[in-house]
C-alpha positions in Angstrom: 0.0 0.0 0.0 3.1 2.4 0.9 4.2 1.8 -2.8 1.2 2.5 -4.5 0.9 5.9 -2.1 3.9 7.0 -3.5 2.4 6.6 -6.9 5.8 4.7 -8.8 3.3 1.6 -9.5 -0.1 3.1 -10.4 -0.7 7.2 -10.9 -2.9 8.5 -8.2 -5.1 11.2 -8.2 -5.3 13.7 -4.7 -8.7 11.6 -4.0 -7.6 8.6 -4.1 -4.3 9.5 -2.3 -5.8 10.6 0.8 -7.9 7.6 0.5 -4.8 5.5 0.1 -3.1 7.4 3.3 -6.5 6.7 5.7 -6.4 3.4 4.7 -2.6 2.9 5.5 -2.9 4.8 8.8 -6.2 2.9 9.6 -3.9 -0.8 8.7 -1.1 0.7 11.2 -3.1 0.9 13.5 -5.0 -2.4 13.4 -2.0 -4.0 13.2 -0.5 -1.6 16.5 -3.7 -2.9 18.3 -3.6 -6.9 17.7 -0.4 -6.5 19.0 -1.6 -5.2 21.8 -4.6 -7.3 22.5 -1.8 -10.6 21.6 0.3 -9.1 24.2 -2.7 -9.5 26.6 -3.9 -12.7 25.9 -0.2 -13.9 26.4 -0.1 -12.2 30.0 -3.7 -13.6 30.6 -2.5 -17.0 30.4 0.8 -16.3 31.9 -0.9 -15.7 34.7 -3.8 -18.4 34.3 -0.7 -21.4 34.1 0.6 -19.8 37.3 -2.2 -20.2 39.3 -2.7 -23.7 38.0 1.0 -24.8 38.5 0.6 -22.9 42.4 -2.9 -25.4 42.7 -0.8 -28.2 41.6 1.9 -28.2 44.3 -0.4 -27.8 47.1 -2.1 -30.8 45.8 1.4 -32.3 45.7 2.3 -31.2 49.0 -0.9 -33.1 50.7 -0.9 -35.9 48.6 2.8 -36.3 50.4 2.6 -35.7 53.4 -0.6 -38.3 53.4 2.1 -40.9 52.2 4.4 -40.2 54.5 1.8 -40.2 57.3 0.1 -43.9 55.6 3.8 -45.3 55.4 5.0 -45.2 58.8 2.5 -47.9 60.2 3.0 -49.7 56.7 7.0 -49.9 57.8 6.5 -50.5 61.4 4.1 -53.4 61.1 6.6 -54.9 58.1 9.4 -54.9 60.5 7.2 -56.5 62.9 6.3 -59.1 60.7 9.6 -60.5 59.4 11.2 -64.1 60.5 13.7 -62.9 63.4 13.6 -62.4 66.8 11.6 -58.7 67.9 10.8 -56.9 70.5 7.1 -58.0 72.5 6.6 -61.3 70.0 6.2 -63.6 72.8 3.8 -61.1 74.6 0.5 -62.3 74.5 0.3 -58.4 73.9 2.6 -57.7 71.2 0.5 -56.9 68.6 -2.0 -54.4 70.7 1.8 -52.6 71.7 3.1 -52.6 68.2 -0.2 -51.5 67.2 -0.3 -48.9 70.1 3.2 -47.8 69.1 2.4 -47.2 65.5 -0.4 -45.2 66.4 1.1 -42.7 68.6 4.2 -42.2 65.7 1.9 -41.5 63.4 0.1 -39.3 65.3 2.8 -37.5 66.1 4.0 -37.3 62.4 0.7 -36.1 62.0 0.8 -33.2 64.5 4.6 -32.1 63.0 3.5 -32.0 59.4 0.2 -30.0 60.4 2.4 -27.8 62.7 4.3 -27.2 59.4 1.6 -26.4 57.3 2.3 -29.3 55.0 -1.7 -30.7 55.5 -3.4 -28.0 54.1 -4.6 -27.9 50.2 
């Protein structure tokens, strides 16, 4: 269009070059304002993935501290349960001290990760 406004490729007549001129300034600036409006979008979902990715880890962060919470009896009661000589396994109440054991550990695994905010979403 800048060509032809110059009048090398087709002669122009002062009509049709202020024409010409208002349609150049009116592509400048349509062009000036996708730009814009691409550079907003873009921010947009910038800022959309961030919050996302910030939702993510504090599912992360629950999901583990639930498995570290789940795994302590898990461990406890496989130690317990191996073919060698342990603490209480001639008791008649081993198991309700192991079990009594495991309880208070994970409870108190419990109370340190919700003391550190790692329990919350």
């Amino acid at each position: 269009m800048e060509r032809t406004a110059k009048g090398k490729i087709i002669k122009l007549y002062e009509e049709d070059e202020d024409i010409l001129d208002d349609a150049i300034i009116e592509n400048r600036q349509a062009i000036e304002m996708s730009r814009i409006y691409s550079d907003i979008l873009n921010t947009t979902m910038d800022a959309c993935a961030s919050i996302i990715s910030n939702n993510l880890n504090g599912v992360m962060k629950f999901l583990t501290s639930i498995t570290i919470v789940l795994a302590i009896p898990t461990m406890i009661s496989s130690f317990w349960g191996m073919n060698v000589n342990l603490p209480f396994q001639n008791s008649a109440f081993g198991f309700a001290i192991m079990l009594g054991i495991s309880i208070v550990i994970t409870l108190l695994v419990t109370y340190w990760l919700y003391k550190k905010d790692m329990l919350n979403k």
